[in-house]
C-alpha positions as CSV (number, residue, x, y, z in Angstrom):
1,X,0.0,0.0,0.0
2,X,1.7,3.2,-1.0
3,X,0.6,6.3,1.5
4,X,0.1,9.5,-0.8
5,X,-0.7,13.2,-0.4
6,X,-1.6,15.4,-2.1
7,X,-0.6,19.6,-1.7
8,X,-2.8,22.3,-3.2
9,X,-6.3,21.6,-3.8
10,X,-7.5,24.1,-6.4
11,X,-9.1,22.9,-9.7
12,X,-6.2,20.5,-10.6
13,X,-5.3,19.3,-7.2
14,X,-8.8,18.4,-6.9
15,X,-8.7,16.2,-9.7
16,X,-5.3,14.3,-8.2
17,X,-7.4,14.3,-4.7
18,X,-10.4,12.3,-6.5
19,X,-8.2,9.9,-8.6
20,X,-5.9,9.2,-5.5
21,X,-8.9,7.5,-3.7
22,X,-10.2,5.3,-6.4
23,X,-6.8,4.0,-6.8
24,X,-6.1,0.0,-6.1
25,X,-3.1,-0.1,-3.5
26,X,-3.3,3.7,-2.7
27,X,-4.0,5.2,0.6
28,X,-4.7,8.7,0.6
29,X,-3.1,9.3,3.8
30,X,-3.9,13.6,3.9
31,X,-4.3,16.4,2.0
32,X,-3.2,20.5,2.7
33,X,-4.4,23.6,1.6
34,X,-4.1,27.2,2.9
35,X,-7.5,27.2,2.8
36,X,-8.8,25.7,5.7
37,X,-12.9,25.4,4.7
38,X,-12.0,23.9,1.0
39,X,-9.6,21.3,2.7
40,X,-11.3,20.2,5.4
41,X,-14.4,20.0,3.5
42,X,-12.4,17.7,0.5
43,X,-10.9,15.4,3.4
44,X,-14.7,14.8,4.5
45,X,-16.0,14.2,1.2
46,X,-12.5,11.5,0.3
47,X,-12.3,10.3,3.6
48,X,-9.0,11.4,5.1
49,X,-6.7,14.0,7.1
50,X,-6.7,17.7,6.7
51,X,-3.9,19.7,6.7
52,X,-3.0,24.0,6.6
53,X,0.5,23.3,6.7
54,X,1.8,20.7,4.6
55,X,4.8,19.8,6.4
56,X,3.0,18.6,9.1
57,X,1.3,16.0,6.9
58,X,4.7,14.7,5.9
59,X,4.1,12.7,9.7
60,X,1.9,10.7,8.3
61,X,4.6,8.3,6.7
62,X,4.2,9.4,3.4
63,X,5.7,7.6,0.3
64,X,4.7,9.8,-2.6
65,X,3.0,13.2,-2.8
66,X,1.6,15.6,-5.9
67,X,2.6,19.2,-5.6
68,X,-0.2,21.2,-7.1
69,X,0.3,24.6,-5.8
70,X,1.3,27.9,-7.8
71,X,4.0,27.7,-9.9
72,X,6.7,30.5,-7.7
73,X,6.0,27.8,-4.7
74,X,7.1,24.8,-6.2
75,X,10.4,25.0,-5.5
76,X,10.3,25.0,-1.5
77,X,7.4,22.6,-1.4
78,X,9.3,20.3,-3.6
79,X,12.6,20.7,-1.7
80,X,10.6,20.1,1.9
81,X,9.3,16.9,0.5
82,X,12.2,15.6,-0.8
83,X,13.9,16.5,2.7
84,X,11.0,14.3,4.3
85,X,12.4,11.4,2.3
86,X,9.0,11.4,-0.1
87,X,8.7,10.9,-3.7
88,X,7.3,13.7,-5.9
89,X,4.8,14.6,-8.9
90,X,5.1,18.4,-9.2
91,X,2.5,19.5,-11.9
92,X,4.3,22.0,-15.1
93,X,6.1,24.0,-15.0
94,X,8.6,22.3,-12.4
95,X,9.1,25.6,-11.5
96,X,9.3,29.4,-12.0
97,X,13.2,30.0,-12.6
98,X,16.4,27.0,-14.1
99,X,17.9,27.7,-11.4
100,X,15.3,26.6,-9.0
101,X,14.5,23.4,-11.2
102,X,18.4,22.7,-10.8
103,X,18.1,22.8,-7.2
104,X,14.9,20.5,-6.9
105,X,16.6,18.3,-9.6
106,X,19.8,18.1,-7.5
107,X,17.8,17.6,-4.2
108,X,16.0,14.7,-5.4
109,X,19.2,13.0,-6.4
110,X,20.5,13.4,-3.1
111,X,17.6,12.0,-1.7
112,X,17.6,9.5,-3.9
113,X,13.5,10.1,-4.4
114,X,12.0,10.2,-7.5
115,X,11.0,13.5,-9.0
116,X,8.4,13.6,-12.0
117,X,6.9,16.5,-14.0
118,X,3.7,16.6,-14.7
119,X,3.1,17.3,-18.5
120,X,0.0,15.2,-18.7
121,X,-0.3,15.5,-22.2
122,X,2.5,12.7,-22.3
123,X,0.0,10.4,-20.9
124,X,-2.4,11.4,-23.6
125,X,-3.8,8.0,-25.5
126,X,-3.8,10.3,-28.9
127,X,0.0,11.3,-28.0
128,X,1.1,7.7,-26.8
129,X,-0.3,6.4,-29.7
130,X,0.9,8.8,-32.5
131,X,4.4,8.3,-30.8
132,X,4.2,4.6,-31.7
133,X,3.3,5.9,-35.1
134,X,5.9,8.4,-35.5
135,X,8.4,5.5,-33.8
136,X,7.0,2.4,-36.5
137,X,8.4,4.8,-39.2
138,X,4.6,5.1,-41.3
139,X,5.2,8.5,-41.8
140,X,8.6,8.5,-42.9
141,X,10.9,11.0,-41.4
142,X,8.7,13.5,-39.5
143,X,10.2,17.1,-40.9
144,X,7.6,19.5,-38.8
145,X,5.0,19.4,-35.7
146,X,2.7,22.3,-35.2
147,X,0.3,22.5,-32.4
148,X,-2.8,24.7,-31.7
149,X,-3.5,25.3,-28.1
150,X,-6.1,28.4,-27.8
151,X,-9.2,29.2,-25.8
152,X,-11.1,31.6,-23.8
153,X,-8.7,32.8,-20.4
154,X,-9.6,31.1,-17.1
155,X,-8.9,33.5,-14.4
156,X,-7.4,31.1,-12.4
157,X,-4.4,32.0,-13.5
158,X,-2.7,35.0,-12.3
159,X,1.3,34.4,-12.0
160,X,2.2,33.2,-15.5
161,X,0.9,34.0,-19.3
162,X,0.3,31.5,-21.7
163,X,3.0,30.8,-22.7
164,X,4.2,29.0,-19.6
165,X,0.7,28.1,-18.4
166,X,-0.6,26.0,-21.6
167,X,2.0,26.5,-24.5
168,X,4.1,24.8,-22.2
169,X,2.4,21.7,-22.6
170,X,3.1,21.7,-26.8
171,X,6.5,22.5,-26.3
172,X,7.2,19.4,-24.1
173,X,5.2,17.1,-26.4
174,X,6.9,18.4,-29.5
175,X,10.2,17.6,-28.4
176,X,8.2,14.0,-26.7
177,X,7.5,13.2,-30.2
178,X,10.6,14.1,-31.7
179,X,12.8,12.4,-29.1
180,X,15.6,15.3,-29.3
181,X,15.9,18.5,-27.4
182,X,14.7,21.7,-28.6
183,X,18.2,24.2,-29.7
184,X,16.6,27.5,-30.8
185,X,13.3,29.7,-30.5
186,X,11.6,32.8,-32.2
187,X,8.7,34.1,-30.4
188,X,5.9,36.6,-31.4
189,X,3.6,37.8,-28.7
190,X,1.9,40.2,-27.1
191,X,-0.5,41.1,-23.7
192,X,-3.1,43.0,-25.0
193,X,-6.3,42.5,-22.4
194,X,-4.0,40.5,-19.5
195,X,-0.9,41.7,-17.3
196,X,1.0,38.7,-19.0
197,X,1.5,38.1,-22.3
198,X,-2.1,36.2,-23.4
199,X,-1.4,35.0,-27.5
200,X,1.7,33.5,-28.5
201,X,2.8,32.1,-32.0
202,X,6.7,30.1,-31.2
203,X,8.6,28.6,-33.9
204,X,11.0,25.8,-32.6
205,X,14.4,24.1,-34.3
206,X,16.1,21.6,-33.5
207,X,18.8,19.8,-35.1
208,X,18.8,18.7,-38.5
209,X,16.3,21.7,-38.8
210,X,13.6,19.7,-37.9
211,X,10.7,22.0,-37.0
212,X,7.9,22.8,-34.2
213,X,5.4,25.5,-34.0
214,X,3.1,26.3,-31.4
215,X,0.2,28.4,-31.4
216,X,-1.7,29.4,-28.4
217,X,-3.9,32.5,-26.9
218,X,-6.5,33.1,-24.3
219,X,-8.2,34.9,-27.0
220,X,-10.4,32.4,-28.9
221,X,-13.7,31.7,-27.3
222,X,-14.1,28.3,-27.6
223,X,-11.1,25.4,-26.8
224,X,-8.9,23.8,-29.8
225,X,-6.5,21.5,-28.5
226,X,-4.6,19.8,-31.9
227,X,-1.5,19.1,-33.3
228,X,0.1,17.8,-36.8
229,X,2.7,15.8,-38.0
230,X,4.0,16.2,-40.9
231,X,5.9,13.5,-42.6
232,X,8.1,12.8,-46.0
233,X,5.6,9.4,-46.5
234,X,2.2,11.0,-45.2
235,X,0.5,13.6,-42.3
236,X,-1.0,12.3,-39.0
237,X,-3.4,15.0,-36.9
238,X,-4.0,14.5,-33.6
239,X,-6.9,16.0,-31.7
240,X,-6.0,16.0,-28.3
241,X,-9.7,16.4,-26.4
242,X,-11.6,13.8,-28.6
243,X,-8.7,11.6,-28.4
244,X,-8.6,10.7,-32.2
245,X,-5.5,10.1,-34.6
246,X,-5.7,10.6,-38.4
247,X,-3.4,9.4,-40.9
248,X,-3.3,10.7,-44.3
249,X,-1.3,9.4,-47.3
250,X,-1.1,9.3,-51.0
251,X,-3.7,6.3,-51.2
252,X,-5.2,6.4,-47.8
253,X,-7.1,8.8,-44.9
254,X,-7.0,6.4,-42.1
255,X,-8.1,6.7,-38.5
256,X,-5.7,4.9,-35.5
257,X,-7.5,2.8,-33.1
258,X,-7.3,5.0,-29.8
259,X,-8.2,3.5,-26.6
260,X,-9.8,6.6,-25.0
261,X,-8.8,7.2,-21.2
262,X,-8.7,10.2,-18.7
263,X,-4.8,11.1,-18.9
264,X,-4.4,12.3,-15.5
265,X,-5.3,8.8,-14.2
266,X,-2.8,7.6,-16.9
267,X,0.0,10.1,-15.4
268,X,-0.7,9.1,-11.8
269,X,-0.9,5.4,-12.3
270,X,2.6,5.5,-13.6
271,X,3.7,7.8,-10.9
272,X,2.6,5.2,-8.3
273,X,4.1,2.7,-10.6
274,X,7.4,4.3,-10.5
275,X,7.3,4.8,-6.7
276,X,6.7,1.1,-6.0
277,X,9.0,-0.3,-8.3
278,X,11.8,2.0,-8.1
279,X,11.3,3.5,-11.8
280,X,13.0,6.7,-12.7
281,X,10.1,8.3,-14.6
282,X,9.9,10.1,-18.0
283,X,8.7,12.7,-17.8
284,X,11.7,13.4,-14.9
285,X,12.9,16.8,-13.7
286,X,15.5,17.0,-16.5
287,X,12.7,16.9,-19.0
288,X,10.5,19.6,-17.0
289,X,13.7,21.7,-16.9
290,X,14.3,21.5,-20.6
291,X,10.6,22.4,-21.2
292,X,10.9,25.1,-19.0
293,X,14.4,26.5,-20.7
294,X,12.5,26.5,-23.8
295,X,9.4,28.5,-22.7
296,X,11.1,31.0,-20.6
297,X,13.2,31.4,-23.8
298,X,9.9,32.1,-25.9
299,X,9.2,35.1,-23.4
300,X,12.7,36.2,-23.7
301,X,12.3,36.1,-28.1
302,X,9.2,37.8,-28.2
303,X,10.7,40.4,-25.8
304,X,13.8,41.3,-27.0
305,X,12.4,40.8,-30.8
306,X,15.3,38.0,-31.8
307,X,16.1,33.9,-32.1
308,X,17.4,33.0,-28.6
309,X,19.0,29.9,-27.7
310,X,18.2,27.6,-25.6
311,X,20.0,27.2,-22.0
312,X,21.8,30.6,-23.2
């Protein structure tokens, strides 16, 4: 029986809260929250401990915990875990600064605990199955990957633009599909009704110029979640709410066989999967980093109006 909490329970840590107590060998052993009425209510309604502060639910022998709190907290929530001797799933970003995803990446090796990044698009069954796709060699060499991420702003989110809250998300899965890391950005974007910037359009390279582009905004008023591969043998699009996978060819418009499934349960089956078997997961904190590095130098490009390299 692994013993799991669970820290932060806004919208997503809800959802982490819910699946944690249907799971086979899972205790939910507490949860924490600032605030004191939503958490004590949640721990009522899933049948466990209530917590303010979160280090005093790390006495409740703890194996694994999900961080799910705002983005600038992640680091010291992370680090007090991993000091507690308990295995983390942090959601994305891992965190607000490189430097501070060093530090959490270099704490968990000393700990010797696991640290995962939650891009829950990985876990995806239209992503997991286009990556066998794209790995089976059907569409030949895959020379560009464009996403479209857009939808109406949920005001939830106050600390970061879009660019790290959702375009986040294409940037990790782009370079996921690829299998290679992402060496250069250009960035055009602009915040013209939010603080942050709220429509972003990023061109990626990598090597061999092999290309990504994302395109993402709080702007549109209805939700497009999609991506395209493009290949020298034929053109897959992916549509990541429905859950479907097209292929398109010369000869053929075919449709993959997706086994539909909610990917946040995928994510933290594998988590607990990790934790009890001694996996290192994929994502891990190197992978959050890089897809952090990338984003942070999207803001940088559309700032400064030039290419920028990343980890430069």
């Amino acid at each position: 029986m692994i013993r799991v909490g669970v820290i932060g329970t806004g919208a997503m840590g809800q959802n982490h809260v819910r699946i944690y107590s249907e799971m086979d060998g899972v205790e939910l052993a507490g949860i924490s929250d600032v605030d004191q009425k939503r958490v004590e209510s949640m721990a009522t309604q899933f049948k466990t401990k209530a917590f303010t502060d979160y280090t005093k639910m790390f006495a409740e022998g703890l194996d694994a915990v999900s961080v799910v709190v705002p983005t600038k907290l992640h680091k010291q929530v992370v680090l007090d875990a991993l000091d507690a001797g308990i295995h983390v799933l942090v959601e994305k970003p891992i965190a607000d600064t490189t430097e501070n995803a060093d530090l959490m990446i270099a704490a968990a090796k000393k700990a010797g605990k696991i640290l995962m990044v939650g891009h829950i698009e990985r876990f995806n069954p239209a992503v997991i199955k286009l990556k066998e796709i794209i790995n089976s060699g059907i569409l030949g060499k895959i020379v560009s990957i464009s996403t479209k991420r857009v939808g109406p702003y949920n005001p939830r989110i106050r600390d970061v633009g879009v660019i790290l809250d959702i375009g986040v998300h294409d940037i990790d899965v782009i370079s996921y599909l690829y299998g290679m890391k992402i060496n250069s950005v250009y960035a055009i974007a602009g915040a013209d009704i939010h603080s942050f910037e709220d429509h972003a359009s990023i061109i990626l390279r990598m090597d061999h110029n092999f290309a990504g582009v994302v395109e993402t905004n709080w702007l549109t008023p209805h939700k497009v979640r999609q991506l395209t591969a493009i290949g020298v043998k034929g053109v897959a699009y992916l549509d990541y709410i429905s859950q479907t996978v097209q292929l398109h060819d010369n000869e053929w418009i075919r449709k993959a066989k997706v086994e539909h499934s909610e990917p946040l349960k995928n994510e933290l089956t594998y988590f607990i999967d990790c934790v009890a078997n001694g996996r290192n997961p994929n994502p891990c904190g190197e992978d959050g980093k890089h897809a952090l590095e990338v984003a942070l130098a999207a803001i940088r490009s559309y700032e400064e109006g030039r290419l920028i390299e990343v980890g430069q």
